[in-house]
PLY file of the C-alpha trace (Angstrom):
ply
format ascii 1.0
element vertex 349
property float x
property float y
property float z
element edge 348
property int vertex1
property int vertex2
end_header
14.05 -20.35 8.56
10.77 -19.67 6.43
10.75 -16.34 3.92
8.13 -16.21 2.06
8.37 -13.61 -0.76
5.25 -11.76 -0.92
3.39 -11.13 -4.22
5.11 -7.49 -5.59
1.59 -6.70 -6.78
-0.40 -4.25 -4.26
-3.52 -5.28 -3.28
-5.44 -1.98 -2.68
-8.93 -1.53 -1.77
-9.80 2.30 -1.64
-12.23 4.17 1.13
-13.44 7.36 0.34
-11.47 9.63 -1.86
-7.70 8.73 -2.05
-5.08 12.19 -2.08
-1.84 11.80 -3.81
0.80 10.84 -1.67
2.26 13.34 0.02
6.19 13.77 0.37
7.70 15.47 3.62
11.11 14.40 3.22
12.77 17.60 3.89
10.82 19.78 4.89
8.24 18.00 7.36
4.35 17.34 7.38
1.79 19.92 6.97
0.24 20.85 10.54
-2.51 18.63 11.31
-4.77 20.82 13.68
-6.28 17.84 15.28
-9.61 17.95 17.26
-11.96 14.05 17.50
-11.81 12.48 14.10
-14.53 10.71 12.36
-13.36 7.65 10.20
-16.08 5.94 8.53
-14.57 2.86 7.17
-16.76 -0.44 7.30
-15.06 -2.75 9.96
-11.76 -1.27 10.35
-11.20 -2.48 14.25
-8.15 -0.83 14.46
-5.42 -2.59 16.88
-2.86 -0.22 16.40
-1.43 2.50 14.89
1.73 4.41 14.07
2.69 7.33 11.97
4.63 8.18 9.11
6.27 11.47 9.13
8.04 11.50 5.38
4.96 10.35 4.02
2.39 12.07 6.45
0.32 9.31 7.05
-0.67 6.26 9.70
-0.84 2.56 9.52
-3.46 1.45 11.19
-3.63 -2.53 12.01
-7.35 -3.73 10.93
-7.42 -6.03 13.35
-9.73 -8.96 11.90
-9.46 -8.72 8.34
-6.03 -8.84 8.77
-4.98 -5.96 6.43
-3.01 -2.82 7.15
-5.02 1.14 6.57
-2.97 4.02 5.72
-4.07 6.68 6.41
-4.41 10.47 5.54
-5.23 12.34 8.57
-5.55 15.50 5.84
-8.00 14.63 3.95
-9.32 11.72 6.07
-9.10 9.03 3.86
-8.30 5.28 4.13
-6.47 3.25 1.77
-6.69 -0.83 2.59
-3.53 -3.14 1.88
-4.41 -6.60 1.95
-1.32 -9.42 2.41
-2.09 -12.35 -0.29
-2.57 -15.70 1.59
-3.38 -13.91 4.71
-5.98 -11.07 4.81
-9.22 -12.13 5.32
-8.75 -15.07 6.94
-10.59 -16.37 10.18
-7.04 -17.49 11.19
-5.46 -14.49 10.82
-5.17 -10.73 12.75
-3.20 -8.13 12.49
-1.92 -6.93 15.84
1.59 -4.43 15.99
1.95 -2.29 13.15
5.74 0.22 13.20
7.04 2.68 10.68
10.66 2.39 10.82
12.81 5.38 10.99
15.93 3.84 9.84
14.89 2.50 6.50
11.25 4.37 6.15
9.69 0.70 6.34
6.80 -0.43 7.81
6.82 -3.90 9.38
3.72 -5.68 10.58
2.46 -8.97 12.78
-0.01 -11.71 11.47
-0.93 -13.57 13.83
-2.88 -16.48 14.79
-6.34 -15.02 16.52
-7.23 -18.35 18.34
-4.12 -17.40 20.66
-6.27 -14.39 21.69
-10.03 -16.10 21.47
-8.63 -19.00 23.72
-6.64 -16.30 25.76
-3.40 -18.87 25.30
-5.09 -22.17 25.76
-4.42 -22.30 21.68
-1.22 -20.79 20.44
-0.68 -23.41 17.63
-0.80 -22.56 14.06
2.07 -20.29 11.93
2.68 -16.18 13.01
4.10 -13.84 10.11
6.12 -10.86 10.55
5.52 -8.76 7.00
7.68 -5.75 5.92
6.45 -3.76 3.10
7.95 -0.53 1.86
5.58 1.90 1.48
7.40 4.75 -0.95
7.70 2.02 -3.68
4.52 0.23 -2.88
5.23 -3.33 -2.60
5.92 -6.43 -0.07
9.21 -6.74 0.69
9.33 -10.70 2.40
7.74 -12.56 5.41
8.99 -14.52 7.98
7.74 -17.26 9.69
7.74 -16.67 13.59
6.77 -20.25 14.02
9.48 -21.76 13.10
11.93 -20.68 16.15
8.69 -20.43 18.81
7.47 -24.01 17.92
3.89 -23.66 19.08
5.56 -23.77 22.40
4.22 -19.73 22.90
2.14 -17.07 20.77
0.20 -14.18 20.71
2.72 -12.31 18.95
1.12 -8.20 19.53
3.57 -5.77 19.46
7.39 -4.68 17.84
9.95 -2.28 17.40
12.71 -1.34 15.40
16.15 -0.58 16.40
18.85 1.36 14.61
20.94 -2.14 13.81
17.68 -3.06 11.81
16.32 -5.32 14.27
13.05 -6.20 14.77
12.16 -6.90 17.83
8.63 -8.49 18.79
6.84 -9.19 22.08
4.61 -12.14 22.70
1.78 -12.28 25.25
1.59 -16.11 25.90
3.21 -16.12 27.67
5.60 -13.21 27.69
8.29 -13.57 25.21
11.12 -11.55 23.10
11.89 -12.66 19.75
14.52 -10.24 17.50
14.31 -10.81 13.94
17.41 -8.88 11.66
16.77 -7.10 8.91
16.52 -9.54 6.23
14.17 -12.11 7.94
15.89 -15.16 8.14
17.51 -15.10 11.62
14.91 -14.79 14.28
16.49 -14.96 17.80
14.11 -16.21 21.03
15.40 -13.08 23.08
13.63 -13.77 26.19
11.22 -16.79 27.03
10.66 -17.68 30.55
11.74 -21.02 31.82
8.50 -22.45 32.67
5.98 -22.11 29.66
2.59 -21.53 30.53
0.73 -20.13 28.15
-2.50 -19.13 29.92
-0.33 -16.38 31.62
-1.09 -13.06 29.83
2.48 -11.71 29.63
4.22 -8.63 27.29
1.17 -6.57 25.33
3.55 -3.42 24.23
6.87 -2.03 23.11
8.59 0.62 22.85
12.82 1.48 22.99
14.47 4.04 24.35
18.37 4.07 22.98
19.69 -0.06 24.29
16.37 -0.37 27.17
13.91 -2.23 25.52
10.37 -1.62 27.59
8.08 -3.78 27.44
4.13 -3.99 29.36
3.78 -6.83 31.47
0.22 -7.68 31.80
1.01 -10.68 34.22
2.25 -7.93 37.06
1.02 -4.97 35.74
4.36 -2.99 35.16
6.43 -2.34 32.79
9.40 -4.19 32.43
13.33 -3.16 31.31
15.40 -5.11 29.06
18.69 -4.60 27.90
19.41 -5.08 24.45
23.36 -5.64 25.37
22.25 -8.36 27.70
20.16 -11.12 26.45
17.06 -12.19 28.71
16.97 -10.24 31.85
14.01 -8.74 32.69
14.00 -5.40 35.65
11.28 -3.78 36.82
10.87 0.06 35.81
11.31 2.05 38.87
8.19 3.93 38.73
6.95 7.03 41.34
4.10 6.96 42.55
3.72 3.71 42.18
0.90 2.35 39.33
-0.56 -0.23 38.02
-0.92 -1.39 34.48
-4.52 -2.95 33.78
-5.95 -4.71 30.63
-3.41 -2.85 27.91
-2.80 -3.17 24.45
0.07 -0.92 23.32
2.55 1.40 24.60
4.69 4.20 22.43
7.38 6.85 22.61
6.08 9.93 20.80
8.67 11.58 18.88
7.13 14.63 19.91
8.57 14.10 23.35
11.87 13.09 22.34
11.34 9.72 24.20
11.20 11.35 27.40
7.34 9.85 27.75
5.67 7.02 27.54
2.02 6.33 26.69
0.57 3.30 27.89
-3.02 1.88 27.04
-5.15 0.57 29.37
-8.55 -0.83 27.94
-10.66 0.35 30.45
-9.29 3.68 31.36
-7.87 5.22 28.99
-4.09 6.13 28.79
-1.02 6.43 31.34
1.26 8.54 31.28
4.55 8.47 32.06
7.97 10.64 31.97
12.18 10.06 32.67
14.26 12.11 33.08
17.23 9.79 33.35
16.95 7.70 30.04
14.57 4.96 31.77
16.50 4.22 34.44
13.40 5.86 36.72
10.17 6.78 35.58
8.01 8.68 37.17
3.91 8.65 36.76
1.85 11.59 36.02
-1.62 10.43 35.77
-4.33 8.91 33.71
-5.92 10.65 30.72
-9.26 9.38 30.81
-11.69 6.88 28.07
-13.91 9.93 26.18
-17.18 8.82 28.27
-18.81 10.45 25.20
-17.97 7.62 22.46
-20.57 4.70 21.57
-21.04 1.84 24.32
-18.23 -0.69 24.50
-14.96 1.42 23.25
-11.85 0.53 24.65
-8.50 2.35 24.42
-6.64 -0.29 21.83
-4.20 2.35 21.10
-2.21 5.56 21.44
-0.31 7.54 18.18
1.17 10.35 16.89
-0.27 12.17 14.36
1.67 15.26 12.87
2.26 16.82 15.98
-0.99 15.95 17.93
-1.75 12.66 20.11
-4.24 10.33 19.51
-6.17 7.63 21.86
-7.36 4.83 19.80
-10.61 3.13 20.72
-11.94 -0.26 19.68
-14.91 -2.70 19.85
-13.61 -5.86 20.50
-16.88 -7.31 21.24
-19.09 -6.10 18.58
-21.33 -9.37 16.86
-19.35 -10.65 14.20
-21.70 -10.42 10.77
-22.94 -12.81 9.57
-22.56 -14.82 12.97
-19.19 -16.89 12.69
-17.90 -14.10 10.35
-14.42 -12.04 10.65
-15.96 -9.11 12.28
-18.40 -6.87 13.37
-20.95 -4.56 11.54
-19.46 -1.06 12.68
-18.74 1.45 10.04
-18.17 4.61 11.99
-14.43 4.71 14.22
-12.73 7.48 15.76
-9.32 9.39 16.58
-9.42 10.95 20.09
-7.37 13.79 20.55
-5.84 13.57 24.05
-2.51 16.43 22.99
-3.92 18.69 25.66
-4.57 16.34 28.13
-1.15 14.75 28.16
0.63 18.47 27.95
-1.18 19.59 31.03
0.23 16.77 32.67
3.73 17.48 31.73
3.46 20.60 33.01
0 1
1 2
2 3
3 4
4 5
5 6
6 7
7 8
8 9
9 10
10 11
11 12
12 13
13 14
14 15
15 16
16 17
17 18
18 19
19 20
20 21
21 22
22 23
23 24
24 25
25 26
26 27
27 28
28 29
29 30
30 31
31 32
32 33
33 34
34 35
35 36
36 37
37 38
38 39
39 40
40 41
41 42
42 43
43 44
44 45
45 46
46 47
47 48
48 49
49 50
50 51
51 52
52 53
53 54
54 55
55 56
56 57
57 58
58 59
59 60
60 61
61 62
62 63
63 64
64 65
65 66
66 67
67 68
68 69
69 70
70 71
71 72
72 73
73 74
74 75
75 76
76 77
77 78
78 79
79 80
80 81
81 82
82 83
83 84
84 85
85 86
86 87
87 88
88 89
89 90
90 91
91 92
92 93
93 94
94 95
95 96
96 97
97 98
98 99
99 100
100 101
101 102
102 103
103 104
104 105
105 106
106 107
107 108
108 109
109 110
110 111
111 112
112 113
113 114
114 115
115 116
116 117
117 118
118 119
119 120
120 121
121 122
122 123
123 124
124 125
125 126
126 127
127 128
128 129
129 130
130 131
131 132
132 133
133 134
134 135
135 136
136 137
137 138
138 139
139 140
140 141
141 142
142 143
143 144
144 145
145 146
146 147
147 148
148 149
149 150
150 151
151 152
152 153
153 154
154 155
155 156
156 157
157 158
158 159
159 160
160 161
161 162
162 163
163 164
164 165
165 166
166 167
167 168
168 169
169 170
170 171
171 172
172 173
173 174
174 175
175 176
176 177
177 178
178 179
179 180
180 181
181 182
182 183
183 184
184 185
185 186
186 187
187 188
188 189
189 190
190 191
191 192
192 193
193 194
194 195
195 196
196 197
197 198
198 199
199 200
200 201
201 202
202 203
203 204
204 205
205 206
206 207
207 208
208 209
209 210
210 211
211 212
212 213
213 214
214 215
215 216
216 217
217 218
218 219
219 220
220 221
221 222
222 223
223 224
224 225
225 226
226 227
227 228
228 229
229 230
230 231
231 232
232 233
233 234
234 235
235 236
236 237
237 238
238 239
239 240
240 241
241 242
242 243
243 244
244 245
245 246
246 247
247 248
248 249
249 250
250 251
251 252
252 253
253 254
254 255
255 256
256 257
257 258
258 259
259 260
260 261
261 262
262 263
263 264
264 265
265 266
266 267
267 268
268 269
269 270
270 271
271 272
272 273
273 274
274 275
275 276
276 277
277 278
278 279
279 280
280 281
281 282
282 283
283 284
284 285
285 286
286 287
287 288
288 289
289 290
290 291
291 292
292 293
293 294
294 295
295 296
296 297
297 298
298 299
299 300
300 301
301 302
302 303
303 304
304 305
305 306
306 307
307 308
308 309
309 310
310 311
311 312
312 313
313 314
314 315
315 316
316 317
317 318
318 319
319 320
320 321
321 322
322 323
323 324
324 325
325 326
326 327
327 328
328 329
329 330
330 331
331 332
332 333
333 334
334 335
335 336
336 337
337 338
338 339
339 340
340 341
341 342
342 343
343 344
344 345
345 346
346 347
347 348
């Protein structure tokens, strides 16, 4: 198994003023009143997103520089954390991005962004799962997904922590499990199909409710159940009315909802919600909160977050010109925070 051990020294580019940390370890984070946010940060592309609540902030996944943003939603500033030997690099992106709650952790994917240009035709080349601890500022190690997938699969874009300290990472072609332990250096192939084709778009999100591992599967639009007790055996989620899962990114659990709901992206549309009431043995669906028709041309949903105690849709623009033509990414400076908290109440009315 490859661990590489990162450079301790932070590489931190600052955007716009940068608070002191702030420390919510016992007593929680300041209320964030939430409303549309404005975050005018020159190509961040964010991919995904996930909060923080000792250290009130996000980590947001800039997608094509391959860096990390964390972010203060108080004072709405950005601070950029740049992995040595892999941020800006054309081979590189950054796609899932997770806090973890059990050691206050943040763990991140590298991976190779021909498997997405070529939409799986080209999944070779080596995928990196980073952890960094974000109290003491510094990379922690990185493992080398390649090793155990073997250019056989890729398009590593989503993960998860559990309480054991596993990591565990879906794969989009085509779908595929990998769980990593806590140290890095045993990476398990939880779940690959028999027949490998990897121009089947597969898994695309994550999330865990206690030992059922759900996962989106773009291939059939649905979301899938696995059991972490039993290796490799996929179940459809029961879900009423019956949906269907189009063009998505990212899925989550808000903590604000004690796991009862999950949030699924969908590019085009904006984000679905759904709720159990019997620890995800059933699910059932109720409704769409809709794209903000109001946001520049081309946004799509990427992702969906928690933020304090408010929800916010994530936009992107995927297909923005890359500058200068050939480069890492697009020109855009200005990016934006939907909140969608009322929306997704009303429906759990």
């Amino acid at each position: 198994m490859c661990i590489m051990k990162l450079n301790k020294r932070v590489v931190i580019a600052i955007v716009g003023l940068l608070a002191p940390l702030v420390q919510c370890h016992h007593h929680g984070c300041p209320p964030f009143h939430g409303g549309n946010v404005v975050i005018n940060a020159y190509q961040l592309y964010p991919e995904n997103m996930d909060w923080d609540p000792k250290l009130c902030q996000a980590y947001i996944s800039i997608l094509y520089n391959a860096s990390i943003g964390v972010y203060n939603p108080y004072t709405n500033s950005l601070t950029s954390l740049s992995f040595p030997g892999q941020s800006f690099s054309s081979q590189f992106h950054i796609a899932g991005v997770a806090w973890d709650k059990y050691t206050s952790l943040i763990s991140v994917i590298v991976t190779q962004g021909s498997a997405f240009r070529t939409l799986g035709r080209n999944v070779r080349g080596d995928n990196w799962l980073n952890r960094y601890d974000p109290i003491g500022r510094k990379f922690l190690w990185s493992a080398n997904l390649t090793t155990v997938s073997r250019n056989r699969y890729g398009g590593f874009n989503d993960l998860v922590h559990d309480k054991d300290g596993n990591i565990w990472i879906c794969g989009s072609f085509p779908g595929t499990l990998l769980r990593v332990d806590r140290s890095g250096r045993k990476i398990v192939e939880w779940y690959v199909p028999e027949v490998i084709n990897t121009t089947i778009f597969g898994f695309t999100g994550i999330a865990l409710a206690g030992k059922t591992l759900l996962v989106v599967d773009e291939s059939t639009g649905s979301v899938l159940k696995f059991d972490t007790r039993k290796k490799g055996n996929p179940v459809p989620l029961a879900v009423t009315p019956e949906m269907t899962v189009e063009r998505s990114d990212a899925m989550r659990l808000p903590d604000k909802y004690e796991g009862k709901v999950l949030l699924i992206t969908d590019h085009d549309r904006g984000v679905l919600v759904l709720r159990s009431k019997d620890g995800w043995k059933t699910a059932e669906y109720l409704g769409l909160v809709p794209s903000d028709p109001t946001l520049p041309p081309g946004a799509l949903t990427a992702a969906v977050s928690q933020i304090g105690q408010r929800i916010c849709m994530v936009p992107n623009w995927f297909f923005d010109s890359k500058v200068p033509a050939g480069g890492l990414a697009g020109n855009r400076s200005t990016f934006y925070l939907v909140d969608i908290t009322g929306q997704v109440d009303e429906l759990l009315k």
